[in-house]
PyMOL Python script that loads the backbone (N, CA, C, O; Angstrom):
from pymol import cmd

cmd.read_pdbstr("""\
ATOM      1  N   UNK A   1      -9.339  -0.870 -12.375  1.00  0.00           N
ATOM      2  CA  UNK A   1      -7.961  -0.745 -11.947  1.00  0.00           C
ATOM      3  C   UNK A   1      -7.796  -1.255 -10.515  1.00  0.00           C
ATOM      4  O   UNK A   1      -6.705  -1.793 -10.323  1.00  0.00           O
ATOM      5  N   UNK A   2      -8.868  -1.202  -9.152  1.00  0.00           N
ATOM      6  CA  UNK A   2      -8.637  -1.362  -8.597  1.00  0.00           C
ATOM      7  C   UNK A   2      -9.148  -2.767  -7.892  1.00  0.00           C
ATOM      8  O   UNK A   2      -9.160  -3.085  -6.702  1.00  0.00           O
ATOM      9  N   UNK A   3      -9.559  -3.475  -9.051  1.00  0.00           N
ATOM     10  CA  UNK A   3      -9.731  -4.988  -8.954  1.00  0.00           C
ATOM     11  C   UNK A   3      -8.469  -5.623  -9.403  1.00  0.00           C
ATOM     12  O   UNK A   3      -7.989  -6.622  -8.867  1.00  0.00           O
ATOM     13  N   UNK A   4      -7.904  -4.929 -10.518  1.00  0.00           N
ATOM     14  CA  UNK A   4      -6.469  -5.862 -10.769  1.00  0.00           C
ATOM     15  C   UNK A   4      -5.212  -5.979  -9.690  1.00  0.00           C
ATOM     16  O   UNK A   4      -4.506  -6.952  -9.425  1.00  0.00           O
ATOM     17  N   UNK A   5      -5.192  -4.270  -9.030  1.00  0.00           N
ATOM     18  CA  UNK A   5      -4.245  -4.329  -7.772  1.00  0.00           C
ATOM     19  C   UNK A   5      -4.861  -4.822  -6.738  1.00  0.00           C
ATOM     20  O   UNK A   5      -4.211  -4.797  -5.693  1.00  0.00           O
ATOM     21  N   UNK A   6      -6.064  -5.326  -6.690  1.00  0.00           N
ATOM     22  CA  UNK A   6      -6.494  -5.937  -5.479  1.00  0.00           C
ATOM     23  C   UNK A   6      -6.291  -8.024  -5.659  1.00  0.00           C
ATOM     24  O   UNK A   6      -6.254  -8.875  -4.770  1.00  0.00           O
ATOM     25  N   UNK A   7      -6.214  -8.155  -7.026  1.00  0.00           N
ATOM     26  CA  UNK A   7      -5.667  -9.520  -7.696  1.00  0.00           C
ATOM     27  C   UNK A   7      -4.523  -9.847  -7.320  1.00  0.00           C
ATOM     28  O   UNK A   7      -4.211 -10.853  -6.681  1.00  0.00           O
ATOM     29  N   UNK A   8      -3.732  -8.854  -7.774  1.00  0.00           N
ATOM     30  CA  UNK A   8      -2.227  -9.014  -7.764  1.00  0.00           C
ATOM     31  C   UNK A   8      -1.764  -8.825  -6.307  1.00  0.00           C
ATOM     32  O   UNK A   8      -0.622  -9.249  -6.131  1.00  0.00           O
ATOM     33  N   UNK A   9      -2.231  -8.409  -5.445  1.00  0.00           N
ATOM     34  CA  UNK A   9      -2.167  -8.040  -4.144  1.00  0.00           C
ATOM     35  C   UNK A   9      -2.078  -9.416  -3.389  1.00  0.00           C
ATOM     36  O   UNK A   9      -1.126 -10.020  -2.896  1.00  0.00           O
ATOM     37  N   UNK A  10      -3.663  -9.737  -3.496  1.00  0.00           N
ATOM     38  CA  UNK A  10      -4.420 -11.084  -2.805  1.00  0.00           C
ATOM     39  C   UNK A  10      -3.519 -12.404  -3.520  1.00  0.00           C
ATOM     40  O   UNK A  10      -3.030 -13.221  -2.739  1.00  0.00           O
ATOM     41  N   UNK A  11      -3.346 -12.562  -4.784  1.00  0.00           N
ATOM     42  CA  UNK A  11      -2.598 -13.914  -5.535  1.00  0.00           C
ATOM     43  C   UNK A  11      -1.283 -14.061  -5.532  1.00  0.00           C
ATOM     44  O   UNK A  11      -0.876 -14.950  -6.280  1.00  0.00           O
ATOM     45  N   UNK A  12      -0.506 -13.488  -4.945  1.00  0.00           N
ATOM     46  CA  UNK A  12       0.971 -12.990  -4.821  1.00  0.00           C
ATOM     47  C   UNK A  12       1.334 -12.931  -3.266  1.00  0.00           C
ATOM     48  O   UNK A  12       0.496 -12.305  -2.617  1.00  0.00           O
ATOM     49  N   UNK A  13       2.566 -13.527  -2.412  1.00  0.00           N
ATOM     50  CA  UNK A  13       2.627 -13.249  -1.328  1.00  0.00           C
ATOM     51  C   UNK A  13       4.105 -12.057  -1.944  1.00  0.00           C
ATOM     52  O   UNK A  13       4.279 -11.025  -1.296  1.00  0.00           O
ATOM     53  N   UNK A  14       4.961 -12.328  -3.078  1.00  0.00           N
ATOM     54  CA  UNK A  14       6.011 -10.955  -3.718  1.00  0.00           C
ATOM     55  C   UNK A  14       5.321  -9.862  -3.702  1.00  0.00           C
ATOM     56  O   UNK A  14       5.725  -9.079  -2.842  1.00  0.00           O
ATOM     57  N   UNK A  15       4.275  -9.426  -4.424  1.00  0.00           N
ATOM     58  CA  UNK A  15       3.374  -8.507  -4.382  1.00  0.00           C
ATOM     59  C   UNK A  15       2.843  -7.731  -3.492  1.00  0.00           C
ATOM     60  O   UNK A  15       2.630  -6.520  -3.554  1.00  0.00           O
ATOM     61  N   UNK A  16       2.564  -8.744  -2.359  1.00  0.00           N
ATOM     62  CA  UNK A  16       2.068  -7.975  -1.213  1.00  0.00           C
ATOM     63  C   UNK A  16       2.897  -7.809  -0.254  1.00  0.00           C
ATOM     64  O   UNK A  16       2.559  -7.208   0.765  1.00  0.00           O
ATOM     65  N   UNK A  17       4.383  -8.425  -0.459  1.00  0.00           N
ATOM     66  CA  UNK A  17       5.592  -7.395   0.347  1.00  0.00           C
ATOM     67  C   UNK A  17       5.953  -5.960  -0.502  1.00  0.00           C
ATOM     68  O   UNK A  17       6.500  -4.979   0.001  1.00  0.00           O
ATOM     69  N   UNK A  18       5.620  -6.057  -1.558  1.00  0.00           N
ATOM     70  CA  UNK A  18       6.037  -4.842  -2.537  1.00  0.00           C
ATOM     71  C   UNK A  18       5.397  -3.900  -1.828  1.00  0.00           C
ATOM     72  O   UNK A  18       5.995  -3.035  -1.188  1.00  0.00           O
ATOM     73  N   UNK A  19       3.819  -4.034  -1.912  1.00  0.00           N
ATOM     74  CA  UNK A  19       3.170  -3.321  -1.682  1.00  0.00           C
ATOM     75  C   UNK A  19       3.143  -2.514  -0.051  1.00  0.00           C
ATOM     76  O   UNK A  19       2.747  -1.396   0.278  1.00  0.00           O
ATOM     77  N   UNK A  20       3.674  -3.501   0.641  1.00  0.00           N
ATOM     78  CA  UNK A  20       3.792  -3.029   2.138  1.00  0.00           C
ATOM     79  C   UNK A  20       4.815  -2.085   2.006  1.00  0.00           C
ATOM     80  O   UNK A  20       4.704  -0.900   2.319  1.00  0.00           O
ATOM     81  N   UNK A  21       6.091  -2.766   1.410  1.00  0.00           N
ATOM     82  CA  UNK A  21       7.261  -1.902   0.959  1.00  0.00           C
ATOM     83  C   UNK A  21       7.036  -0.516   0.565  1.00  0.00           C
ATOM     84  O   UNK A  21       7.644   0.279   1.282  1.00  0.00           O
ATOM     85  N   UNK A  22       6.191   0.113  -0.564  1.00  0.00           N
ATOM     86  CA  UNK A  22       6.221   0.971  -1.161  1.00  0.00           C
ATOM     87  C   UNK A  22       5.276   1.910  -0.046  1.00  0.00           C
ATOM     88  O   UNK A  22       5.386   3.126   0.116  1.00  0.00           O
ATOM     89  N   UNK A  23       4.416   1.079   0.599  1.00  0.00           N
ATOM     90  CA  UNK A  23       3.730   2.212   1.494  1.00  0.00           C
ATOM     91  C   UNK A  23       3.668   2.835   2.233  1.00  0.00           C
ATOM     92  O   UNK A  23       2.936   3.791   2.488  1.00  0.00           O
ATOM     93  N   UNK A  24       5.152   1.957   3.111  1.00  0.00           N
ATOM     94  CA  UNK A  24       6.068   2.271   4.165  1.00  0.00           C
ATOM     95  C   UNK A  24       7.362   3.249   3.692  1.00  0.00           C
ATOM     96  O   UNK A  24       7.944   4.029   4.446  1.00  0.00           O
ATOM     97  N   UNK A  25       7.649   3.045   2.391  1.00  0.00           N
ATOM     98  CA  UNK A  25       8.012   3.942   1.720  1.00  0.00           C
ATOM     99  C   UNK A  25       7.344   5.421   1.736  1.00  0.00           C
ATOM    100  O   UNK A  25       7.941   6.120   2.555  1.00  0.00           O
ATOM    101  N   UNK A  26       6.488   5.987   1.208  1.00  0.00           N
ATOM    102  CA  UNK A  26       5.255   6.736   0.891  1.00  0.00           C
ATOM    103  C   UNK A  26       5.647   7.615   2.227  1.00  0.00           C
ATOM    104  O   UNK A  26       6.177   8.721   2.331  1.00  0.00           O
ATOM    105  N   UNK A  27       5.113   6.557   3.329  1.00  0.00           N
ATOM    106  CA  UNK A  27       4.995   7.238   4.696  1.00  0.00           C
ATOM    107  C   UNK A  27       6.231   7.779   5.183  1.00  0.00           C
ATOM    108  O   UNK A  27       6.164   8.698   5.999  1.00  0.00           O
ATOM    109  N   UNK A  28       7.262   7.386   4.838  1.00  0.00           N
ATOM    110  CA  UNK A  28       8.324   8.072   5.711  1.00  0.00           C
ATOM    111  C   UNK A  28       8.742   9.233   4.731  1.00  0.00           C
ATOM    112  O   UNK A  28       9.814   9.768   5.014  1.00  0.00           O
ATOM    113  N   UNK A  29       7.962   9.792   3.438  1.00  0.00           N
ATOM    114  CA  UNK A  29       8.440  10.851   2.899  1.00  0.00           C
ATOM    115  C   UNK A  29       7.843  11.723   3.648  1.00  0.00           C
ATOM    116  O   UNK A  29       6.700  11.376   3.946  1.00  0.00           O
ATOM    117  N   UNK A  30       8.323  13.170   4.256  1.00  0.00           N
ATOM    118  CA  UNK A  30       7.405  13.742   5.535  1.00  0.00           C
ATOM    119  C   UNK A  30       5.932  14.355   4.358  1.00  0.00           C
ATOM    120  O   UNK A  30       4.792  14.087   4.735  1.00  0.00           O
ATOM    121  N   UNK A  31       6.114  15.115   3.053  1.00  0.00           N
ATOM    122  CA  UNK A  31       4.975  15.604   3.114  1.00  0.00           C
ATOM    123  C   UNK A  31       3.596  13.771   2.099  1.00  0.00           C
ATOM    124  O   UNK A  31       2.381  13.583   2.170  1.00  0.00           O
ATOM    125  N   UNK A  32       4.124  13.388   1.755  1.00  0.00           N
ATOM    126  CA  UNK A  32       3.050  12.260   2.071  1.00  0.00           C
ATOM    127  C   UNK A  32       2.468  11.807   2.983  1.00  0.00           C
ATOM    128  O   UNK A  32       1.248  11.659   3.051  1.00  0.00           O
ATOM    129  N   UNK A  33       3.551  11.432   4.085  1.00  0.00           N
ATOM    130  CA  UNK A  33       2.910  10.973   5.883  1.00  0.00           C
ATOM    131  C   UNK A  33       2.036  12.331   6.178  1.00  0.00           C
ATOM    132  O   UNK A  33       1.154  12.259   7.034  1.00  0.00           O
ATOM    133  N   UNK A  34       2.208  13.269   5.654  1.00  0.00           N
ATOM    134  CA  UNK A  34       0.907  14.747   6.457  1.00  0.00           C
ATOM    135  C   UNK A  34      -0.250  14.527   6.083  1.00  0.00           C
ATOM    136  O   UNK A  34      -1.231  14.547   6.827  1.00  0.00           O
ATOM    137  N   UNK A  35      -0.262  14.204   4.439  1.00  0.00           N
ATOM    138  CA  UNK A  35      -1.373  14.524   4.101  1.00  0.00           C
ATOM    139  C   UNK A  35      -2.176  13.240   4.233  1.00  0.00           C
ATOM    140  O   UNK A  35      -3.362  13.126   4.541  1.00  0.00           O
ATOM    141  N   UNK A  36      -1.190  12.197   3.907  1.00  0.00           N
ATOM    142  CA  UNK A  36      -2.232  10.816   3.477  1.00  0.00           C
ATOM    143  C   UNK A  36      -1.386   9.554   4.525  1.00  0.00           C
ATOM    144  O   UNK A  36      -0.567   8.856   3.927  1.00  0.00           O
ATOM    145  N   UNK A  37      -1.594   9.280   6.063  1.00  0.00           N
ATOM    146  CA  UNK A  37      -1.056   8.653   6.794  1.00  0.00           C
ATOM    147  C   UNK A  37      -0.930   7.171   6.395  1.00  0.00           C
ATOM    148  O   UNK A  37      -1.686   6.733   5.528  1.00  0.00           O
ATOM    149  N   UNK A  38       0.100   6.273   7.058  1.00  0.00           N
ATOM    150  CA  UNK A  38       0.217   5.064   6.353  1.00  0.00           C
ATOM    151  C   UNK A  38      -0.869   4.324   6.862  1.00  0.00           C
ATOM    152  O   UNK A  38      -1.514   3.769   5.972  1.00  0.00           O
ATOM    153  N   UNK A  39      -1.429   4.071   8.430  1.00  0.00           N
ATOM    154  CA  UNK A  39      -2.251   3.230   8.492  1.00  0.00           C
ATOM    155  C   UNK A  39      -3.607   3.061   7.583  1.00  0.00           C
ATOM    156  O   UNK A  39      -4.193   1.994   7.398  1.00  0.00           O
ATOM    157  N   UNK A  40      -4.053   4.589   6.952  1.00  0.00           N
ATOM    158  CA  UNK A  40      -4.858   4.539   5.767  1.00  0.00           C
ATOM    159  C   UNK A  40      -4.419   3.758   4.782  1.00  0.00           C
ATOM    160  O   UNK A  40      -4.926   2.685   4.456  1.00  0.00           O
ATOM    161  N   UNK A  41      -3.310   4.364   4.207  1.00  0.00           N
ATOM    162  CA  UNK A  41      -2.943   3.324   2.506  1.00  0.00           C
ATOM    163  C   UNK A  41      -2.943   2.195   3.277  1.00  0.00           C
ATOM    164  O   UNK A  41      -3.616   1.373   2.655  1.00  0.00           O
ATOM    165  N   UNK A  42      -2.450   1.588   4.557  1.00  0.00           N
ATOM    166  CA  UNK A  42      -2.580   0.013   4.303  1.00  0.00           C
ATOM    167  C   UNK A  42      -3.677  -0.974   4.867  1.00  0.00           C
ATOM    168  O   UNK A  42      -3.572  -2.201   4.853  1.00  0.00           O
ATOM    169  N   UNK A  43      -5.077  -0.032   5.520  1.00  0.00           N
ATOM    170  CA  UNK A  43      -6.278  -0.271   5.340  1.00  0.00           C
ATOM    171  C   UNK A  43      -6.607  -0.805   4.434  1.00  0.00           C
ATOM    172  O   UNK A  43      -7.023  -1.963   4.382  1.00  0.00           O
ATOM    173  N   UNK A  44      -6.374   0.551   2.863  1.00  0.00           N
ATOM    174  CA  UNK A  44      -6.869   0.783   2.072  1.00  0.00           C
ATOM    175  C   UNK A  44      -6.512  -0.551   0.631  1.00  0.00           C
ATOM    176  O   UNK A  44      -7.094  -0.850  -0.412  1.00  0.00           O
ATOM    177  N   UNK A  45      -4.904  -1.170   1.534  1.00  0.00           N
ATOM    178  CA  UNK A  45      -4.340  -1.967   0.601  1.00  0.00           C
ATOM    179  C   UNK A  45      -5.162  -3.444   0.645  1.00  0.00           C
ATOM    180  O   UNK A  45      -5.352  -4.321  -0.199  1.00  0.00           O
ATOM    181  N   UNK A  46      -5.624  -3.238   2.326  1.00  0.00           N
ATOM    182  CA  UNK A  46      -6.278  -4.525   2.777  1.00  0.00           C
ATOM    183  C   UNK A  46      -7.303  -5.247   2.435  1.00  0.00           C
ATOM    184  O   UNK A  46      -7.593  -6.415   2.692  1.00  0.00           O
ATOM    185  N   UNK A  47      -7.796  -4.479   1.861  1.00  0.00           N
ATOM    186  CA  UNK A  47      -9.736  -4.842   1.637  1.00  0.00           C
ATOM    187  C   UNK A  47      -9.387  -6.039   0.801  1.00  0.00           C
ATOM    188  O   UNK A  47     -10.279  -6.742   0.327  1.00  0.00           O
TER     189      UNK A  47
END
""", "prot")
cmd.dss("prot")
cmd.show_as("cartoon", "prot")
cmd.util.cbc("prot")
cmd.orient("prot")
């Protein structure tokens, strides 16, 4: 699973605004930003 979102991520420049989108999303919900901060998910989006 996390070879295909890392495909679709890397082969897509739509994709990888989505993905910034949704994570920046994520983060400004307050109890997501507590537990799981954004600069992680978009580390985590980076690899």
């Amino acid at each position: 699973m996390e070879s295909l979102l890392e495909h679709f991520i890397t082969q897509s420049v739509a994709y990888s605004l989505i993905a910034v989108m949704l994570v920046a999303f994520l983060e400004s919900l307050a109890l997501v930003g507590l537990i799981l901060p954004g600069t992680v998910m978009m580390a985590g989006s980076a690899r």
